[in-house]
C-alpha positions, 0 to 999 in steps of 0.5 A: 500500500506504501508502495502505491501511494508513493508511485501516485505522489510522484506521478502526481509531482511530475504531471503538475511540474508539466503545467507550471513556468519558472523563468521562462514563460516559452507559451502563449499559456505558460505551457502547452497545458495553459495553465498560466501559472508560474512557479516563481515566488519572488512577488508575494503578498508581502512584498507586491506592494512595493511594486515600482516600474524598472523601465518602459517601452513604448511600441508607437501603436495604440490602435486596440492597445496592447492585447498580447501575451508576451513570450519570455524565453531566456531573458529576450522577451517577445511581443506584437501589436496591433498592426503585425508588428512584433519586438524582441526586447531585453527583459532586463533592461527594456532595451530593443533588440530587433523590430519587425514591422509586417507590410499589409496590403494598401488600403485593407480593410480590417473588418475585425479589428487591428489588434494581434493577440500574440506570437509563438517561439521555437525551432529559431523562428518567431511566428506570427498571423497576419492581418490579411491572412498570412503566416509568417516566421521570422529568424529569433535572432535578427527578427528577419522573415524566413518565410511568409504562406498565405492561409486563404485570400482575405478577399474570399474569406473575409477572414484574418489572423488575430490570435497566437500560433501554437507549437506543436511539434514540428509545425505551427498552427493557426486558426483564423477569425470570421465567426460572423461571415460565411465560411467554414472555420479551420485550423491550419499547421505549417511546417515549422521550417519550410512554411508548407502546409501540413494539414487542414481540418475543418470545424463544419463537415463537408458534403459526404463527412460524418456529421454533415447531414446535422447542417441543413440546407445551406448552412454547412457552406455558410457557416450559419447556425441551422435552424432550430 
């Protein structure tokens, strides 16, 4: 009985080690099992109220505010902002390491909004989704693009990229916005390296899919809710 209380304790310790940060902060979620929190016990209850500002940064965007979760990897923290910027800063210092500024098309309209929610870090690139519907990954170094793939035409979809990428494995996944248009919502994943498109699933069957005929009429192609 000692035996197998001190194999779930321990298996216990080890699952909850998996879902907490420390000096890192490597995940739009803390971790991949977002669960947001963080180990670090340096500001507690006693001492939070001291509290002072150590520097301040200002991107020059205030369209929207700030809406990201920065990514802190190493002492190089990694923001964007409205309008597919992004910046590497040095978490001690608040000094610039490198800016990155993504050229959308002139004269877009932005249906949903200009704000960016976030990037994903891994594999020396820096990901980001795009305000006319692209992916882009840039060198985590020099914050120059590798590479840029485009989701689906802004113009048929009506559709954009405002929340983070996720990291799994070898590719980056993306999903796009447009709740409120007629298209049938995605994921994405894109070879980490190349930008190639792994896969694509789609949250509405289609025609001849399993669970289509729960979408009546032209509601499956529309994304509209059926009736009832």
């Amino acid at each position: 009985m000692k035996t197998a209380v001190l194999t779930i304790a321990l298996a216990t310790t080890l699952f909850a080690q998996d879902g907490v940060t420390r000096q890192n902060w490597p995940h739009y979620g803390g971790t991949p099992r977002f669960w947001r929190y963080s180990a670090l016990d340096q500001i507690n209850r006693a001492n939070v109220s001291r509290l002072a500002p150590a520097w301040i940064f200002e991107t020059g965007e205030t369209d929207g505010g700030l809406q990201s979760t920065p990514i802190v990897i190493d002492g190089i923290l990694y923001l964007s902002t409205s309008w597919n910027r992004v910046f590497a800063i040095d978490a001690e210092t608040g000094g610039e390491i490198w800016h990155y500024s993504y050229q959308n098309p002139h004269g877009m309209g932005v249906i949903y909004g200009p704000w960016n929610r976030g990037v994903a870090v891994g594999a020396g690139r820096v990901f980001m989704g795009t305000l006319d519907n692209h992916v882009v990954a840039l060198d985590q170094k020099t914050g120059h693009e590798i590479w840029k793939v485009s989701v689906e035409p802004l113009e048929k979809c009506g559709c954009n990229i405002t929340g983070a990428p996720l990291l799994v494995k070898d590719n980056v996944v993306v999903g796009v916005t447009g709740g409120e248009t007629a298209h049938r919502g995605y994921l994405s994943a894109y070879n980490v390296k190349t930008g190639r498109l792994a896969w694509r699933f789609y949250t509405i069957p289609a025609p001849g899919e399993k669970g289509n005929e729960t979408w009546t009429g032209i509601a499956g192609s529309t994304a509209a809710a059926p009736p009832g």
